[in-house]
C-alpha positions as CSV (number, residue, x, y, z in Angstrom):
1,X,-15.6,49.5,76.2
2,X,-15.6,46.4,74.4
3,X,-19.3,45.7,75.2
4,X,-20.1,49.2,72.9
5,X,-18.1,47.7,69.8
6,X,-21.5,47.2,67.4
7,X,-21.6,51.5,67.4
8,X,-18.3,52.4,68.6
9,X,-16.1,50.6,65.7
10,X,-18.4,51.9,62.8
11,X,-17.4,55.2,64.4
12,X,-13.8,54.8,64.7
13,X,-13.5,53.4,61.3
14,X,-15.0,56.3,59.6
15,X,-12.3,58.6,61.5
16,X,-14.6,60.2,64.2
17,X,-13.3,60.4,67.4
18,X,-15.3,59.1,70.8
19,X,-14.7,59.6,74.6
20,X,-15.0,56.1,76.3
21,X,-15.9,56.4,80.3
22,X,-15.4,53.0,82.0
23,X,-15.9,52.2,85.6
24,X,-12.5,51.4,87.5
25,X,-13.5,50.7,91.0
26,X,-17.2,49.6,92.9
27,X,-17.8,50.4,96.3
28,X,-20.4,49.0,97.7
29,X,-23.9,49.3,95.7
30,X,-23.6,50.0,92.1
31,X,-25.9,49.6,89.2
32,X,-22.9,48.2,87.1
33,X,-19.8,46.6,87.9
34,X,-16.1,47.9,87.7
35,X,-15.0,47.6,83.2
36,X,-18.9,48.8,82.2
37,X,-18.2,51.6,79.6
38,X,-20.3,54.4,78.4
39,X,-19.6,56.5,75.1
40,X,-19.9,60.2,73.7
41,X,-19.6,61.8,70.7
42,X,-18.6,65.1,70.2
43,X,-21.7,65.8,69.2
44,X,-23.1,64.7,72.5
45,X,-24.1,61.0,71.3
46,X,-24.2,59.1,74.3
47,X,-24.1,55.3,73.9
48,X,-24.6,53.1,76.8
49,X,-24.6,53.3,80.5
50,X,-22.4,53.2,83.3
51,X,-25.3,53.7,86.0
52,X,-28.8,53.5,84.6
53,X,-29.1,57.1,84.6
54,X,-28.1,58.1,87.7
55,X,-24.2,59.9,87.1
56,X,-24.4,60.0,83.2
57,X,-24.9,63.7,82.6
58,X,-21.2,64.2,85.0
59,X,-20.2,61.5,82.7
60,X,-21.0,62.9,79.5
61,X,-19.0,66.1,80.7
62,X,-16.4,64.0,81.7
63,X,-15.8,62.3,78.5
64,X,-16.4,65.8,76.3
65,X,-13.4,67.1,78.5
66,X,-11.1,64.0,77.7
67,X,-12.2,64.8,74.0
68,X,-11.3,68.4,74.1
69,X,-7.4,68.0,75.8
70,X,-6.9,64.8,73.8
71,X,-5.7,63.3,77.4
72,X,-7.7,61.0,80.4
73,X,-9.8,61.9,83.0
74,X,-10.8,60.4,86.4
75,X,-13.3,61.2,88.7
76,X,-15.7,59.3,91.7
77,X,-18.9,59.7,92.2
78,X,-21.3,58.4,94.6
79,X,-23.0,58.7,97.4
80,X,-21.9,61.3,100.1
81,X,-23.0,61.2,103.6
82,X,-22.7,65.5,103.8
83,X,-24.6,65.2,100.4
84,X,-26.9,62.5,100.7
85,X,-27.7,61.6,97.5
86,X,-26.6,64.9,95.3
87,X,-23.8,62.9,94.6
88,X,-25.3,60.7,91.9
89,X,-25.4,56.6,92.3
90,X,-29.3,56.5,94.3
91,X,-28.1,53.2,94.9
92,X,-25.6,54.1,97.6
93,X,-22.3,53.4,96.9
94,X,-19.4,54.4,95.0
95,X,-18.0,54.3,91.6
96,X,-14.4,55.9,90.2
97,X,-14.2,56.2,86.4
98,X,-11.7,56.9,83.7
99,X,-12.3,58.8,81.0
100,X,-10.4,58.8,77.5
101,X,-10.3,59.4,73.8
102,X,-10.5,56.5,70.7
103,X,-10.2,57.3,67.0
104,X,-9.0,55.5,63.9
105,X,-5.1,55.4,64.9
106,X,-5.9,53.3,67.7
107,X,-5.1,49.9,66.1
108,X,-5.6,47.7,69.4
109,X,-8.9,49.0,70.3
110,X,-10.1,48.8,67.0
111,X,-8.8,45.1,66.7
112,X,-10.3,44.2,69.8
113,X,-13.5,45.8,68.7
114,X,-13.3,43.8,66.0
115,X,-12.6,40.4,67.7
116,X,-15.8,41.0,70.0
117,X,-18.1,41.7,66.8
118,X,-16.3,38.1,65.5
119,X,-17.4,36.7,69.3
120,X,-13.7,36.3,69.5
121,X,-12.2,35.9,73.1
122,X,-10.1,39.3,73.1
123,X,-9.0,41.1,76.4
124,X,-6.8,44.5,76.4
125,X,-5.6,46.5,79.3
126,X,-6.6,50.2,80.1
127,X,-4.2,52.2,82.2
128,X,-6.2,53.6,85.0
129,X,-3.3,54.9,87.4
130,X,-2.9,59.2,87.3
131,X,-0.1,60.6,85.1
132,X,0.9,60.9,81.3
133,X,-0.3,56.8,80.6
134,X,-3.8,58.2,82.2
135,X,-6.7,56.3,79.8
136,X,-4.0,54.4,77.8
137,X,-5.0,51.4,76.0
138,X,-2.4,48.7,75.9
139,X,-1.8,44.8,75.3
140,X,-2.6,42.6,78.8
141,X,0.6,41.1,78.5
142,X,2.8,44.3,78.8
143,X,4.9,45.2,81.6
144,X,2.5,47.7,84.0
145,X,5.3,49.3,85.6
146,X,3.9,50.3,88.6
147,X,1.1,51.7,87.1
148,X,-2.0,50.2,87.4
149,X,-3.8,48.4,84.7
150,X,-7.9,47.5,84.5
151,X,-8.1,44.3,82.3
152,X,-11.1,44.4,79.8
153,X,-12.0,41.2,78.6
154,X,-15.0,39.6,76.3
155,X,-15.8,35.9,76.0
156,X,-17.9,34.6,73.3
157,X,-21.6,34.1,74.0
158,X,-22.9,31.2,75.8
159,X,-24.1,28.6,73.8
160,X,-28.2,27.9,74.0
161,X,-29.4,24.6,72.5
162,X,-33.4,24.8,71.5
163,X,-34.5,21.2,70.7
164,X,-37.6,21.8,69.0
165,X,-38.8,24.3,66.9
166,X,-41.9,25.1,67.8
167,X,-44.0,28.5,68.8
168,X,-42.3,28.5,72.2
169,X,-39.0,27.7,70.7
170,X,-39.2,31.0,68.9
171,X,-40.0,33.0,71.5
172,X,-37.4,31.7,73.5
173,X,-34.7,32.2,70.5
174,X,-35.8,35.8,70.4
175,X,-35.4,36.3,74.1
176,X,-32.4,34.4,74.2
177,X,-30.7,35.7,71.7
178,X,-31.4,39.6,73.1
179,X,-29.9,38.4,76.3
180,X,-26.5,37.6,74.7
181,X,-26.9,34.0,74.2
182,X,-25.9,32.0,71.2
183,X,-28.9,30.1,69.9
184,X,-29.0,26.9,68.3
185,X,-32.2,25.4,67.2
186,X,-32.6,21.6,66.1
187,X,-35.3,20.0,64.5
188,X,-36.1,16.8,62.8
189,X,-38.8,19.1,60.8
190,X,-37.1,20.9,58.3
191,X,-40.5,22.7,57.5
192,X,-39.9,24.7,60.8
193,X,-36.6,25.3,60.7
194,X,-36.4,28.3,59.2
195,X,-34.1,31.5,59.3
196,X,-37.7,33.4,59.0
197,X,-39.0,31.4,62.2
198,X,-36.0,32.0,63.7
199,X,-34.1,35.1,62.8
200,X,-32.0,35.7,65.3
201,X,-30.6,32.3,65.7
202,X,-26.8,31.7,65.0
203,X,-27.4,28.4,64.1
204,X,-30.3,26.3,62.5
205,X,-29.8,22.0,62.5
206,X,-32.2,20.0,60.9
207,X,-31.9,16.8,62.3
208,X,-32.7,14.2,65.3
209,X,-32.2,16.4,68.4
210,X,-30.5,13.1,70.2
211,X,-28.3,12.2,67.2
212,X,-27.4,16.2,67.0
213,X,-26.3,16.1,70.2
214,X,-24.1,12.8,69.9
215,X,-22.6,13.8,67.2
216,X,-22.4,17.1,68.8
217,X,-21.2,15.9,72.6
218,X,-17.0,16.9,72.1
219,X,-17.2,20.2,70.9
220,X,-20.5,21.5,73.1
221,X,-19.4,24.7,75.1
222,X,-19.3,23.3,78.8
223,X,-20.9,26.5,79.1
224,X,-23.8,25.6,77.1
225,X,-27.7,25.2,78.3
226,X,-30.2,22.4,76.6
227,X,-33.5,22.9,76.5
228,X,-35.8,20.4,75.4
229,X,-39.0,21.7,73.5
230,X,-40.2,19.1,71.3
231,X,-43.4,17.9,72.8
232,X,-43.1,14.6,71.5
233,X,-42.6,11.3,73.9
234,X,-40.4,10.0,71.1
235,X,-38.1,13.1,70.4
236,X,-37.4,14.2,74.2
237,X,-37.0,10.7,75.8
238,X,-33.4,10.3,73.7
239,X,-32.4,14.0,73.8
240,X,-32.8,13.9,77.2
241,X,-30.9,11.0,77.9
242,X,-27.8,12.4,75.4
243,X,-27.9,15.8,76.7
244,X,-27.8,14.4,81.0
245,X,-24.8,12.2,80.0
246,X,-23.2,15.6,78.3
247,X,-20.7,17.8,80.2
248,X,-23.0,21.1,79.9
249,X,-23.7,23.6,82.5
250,X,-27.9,23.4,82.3
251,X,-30.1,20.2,80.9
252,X,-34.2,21.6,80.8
253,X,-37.6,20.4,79.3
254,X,-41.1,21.6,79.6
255,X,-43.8,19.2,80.7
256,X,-46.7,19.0,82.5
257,X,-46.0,17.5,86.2
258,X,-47.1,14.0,85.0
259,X,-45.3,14.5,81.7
260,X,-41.8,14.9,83.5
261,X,-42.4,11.6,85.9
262,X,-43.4,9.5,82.9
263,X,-40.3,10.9,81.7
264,X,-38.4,10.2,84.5
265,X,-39.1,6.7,84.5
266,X,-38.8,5.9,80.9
267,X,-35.0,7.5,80.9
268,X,-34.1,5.5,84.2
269,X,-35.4,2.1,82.0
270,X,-32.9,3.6,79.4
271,X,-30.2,3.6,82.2
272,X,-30.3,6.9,82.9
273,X,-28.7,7.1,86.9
274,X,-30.9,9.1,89.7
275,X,-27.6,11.6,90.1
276,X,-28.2,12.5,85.9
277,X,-32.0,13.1,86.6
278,X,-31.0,15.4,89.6
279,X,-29.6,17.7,86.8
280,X,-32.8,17.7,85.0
281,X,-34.6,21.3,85.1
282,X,-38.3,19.8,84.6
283,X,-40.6,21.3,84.9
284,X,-38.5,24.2,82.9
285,X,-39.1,27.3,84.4
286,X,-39.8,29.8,87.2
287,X,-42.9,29.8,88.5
288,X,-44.4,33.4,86.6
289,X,-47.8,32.1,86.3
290,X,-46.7,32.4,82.2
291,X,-49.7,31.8,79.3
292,X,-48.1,32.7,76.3
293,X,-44.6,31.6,74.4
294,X,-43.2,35.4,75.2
295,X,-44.2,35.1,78.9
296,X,-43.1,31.1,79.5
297,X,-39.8,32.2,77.3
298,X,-38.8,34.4,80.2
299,X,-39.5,32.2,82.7
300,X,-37.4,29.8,81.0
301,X,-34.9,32.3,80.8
302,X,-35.1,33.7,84.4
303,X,-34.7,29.5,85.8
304,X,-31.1,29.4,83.4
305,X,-29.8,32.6,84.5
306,X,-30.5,32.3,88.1
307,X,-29.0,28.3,87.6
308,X,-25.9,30.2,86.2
309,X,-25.5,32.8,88.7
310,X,-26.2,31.2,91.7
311,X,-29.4,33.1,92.0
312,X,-32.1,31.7,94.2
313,X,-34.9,33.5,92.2
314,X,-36.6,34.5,95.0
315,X,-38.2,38.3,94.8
316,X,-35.7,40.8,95.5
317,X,-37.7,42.4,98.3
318,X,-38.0,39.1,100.2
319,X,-34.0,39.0,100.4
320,X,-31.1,40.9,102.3
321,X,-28.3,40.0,100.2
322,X,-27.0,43.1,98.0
323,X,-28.9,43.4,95.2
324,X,-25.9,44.7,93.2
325,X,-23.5,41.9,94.8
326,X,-20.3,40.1,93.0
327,X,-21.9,37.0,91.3
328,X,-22.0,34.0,93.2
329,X,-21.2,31.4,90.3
330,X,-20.8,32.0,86.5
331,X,-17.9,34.3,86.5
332,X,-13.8,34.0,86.6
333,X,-11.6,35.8,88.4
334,X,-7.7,37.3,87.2
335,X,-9.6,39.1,84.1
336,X,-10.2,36.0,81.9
337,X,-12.7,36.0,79.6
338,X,-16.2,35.1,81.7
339,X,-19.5,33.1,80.7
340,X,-21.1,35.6,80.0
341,X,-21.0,36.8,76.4
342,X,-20.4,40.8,75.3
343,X,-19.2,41.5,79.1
344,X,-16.0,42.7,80.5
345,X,-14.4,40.9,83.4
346,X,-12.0,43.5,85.0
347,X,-8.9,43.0,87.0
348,X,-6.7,45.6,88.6
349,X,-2.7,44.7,88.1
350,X,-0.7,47.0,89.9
351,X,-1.3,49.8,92.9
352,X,-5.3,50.5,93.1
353,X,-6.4,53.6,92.3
């Protein structure tokens, strides 16, 4: 629910009301995890997903239900073995839903909404368990009763550092930012740094990118990823060297292979210790055979997520692991707010459903 709160507060504000359907439980394979949310409108206005496609028209039908009688809905659908897949989820497994109406006198939701379009850390509880409470949104902390409660939860974005502002710097700021990342970009060129080159950044620093990040190194996100994109000898030598001494989750920079062991040497005269340089991400990227700043942008991209999320970034087909697994780093369990930004990291409190 809280991942819809760009087009779903809008809505509530101006007094229309809006059937939320969020996933409760997973079992097995499932496009999405259990707290994804899809919208309708009494209109029919759907607004995101809960399985790529596969259950949403059930869904929509569920939601215009829990519209009609005011009052929360469950259902499950999946695969059946009598069925095959007439079910819904292709994919094989399993999903159980909740269904249940939001409008204007819904004060938390609409706070919470608010908090996520802040990038706020917010987290509220939605009553998942069958009888009058069905679909009831209420504060984390309360009392559950013996009813079970599904703990929705949003963190703020993680934190991307561009040093550089170059043509490839852009591209990545686009990309990065349409991922869900926070996007700094530093610069000592203050020709470059522009909010036209770079609209969709949340920040723009003109400065040193080494002396940005000194200043910088207490209040950096340990969440945060640096990537180094200045091209110059003399810019990325010190960043470098600040940013590998820095708490952070993922230190990069592009180079050709002989730029990144000239590189390496120069920051080990500087002092820099052979456990920092094994953090170093140089050459930045996965190997995508990329040309252009779009294509080496998601390259870039691909190398942090998979570095998050334990990925090996191997192609799917070539592995047996669930495609559709829990994530094997990056997340928190006990429905606290996880890394990554606009999500919702679910717990169930109670009974399960």
């Amino acid at each position: 629910m809280l991942e819809l709160a760009a087009e779903l507060l809008p809505r509530l504000r101006a007094g229309e009301r809006v059937a939320v359907v969020t996933v409760t439980r997973v079992s097995q394979s499932a496009p999405r995890g259990a707290g994804a949310s899809m919208a309708v409108t009494a209109a029919g206005r759907v607004i995101g997903s809960i399985s790529g496609g596969c259950v949403e028209e059930d869904a929509v039908m569920l939601g215009l239900r829990a519209l009609s009688t005011d009052s929360g809905q469950t259902a499950r659908f999946g695969f059946s073995d009598a069925d095959a897949h007439a079910a819904g989820l292709a994919c094989g497994g399993q999903i159980d839903v909740v269904a249940y109406s939001l409008g204007s006198e819904d004060v938390l939701a609409c706070d919470a909404l608010e908090a996520v379009l802040r990038d706020e850390a917010v987290a509220v509880g939605l009553t998942v368990a069958d009888g009058p409470t069905l679909g009831r949104l209420v504060p984390v902390s309360v009392d559950s009763r013996g009813d079970s409660i599904l703990t929705l939860s949003h963190a703020p974005r993680p934190p991307l550092v561009i040093l550089g502002a170059g043509d490839y710097a852009a591209a990545l700021c686009r990309a990065a930012a349409v991922c869900g990342f926070a996007v700094t970009v530093c610069d000592a060129w203050g020709l470059l740094v522009t909010k036209e080159r770079f609209p969709d950044a949340a920040r723009l620093v003109t400065a040193l990118p080494h002396e940005y990040l000194r200043v910088q190194a207490e209040s950096l996100d340990p969440r945060t990823a640096i990537c180094v994109l200045t091209h110059d000898e003399r810019l990325d030598v010190p960043a470098l060297r600040e940013a590998l001494r820095l708490p952070v989750a993922f230190v990069g920079a592009l180079g050709a292979r002989r730029t990144v062991a000239r590189r390496a040497r120069l920051l080990g005269e500087l002092g820099v210790s052979d456990e920092e340089l094994a953090r170093l991400h140089s050459p930045l990227g996965l190997d995508l055979a990329a040309q252009t700043p779009e294509e080496t942008a998601i390259s870039i991209l691909a190398e942090i997520v998979a570095a998050r999320r334990g990925g090996s970034g191997a192609p799917l087909r070539a592995l047996e692991t669930p495609i559709h697994g829990t994530p094997r780093t990056g997340s928190t369990a006990g429905g606290a707010p996880d890394d990554t930004g606009g999500s919702c990291s679910p717990r169930l409190i109670g009974k399960s459903t």
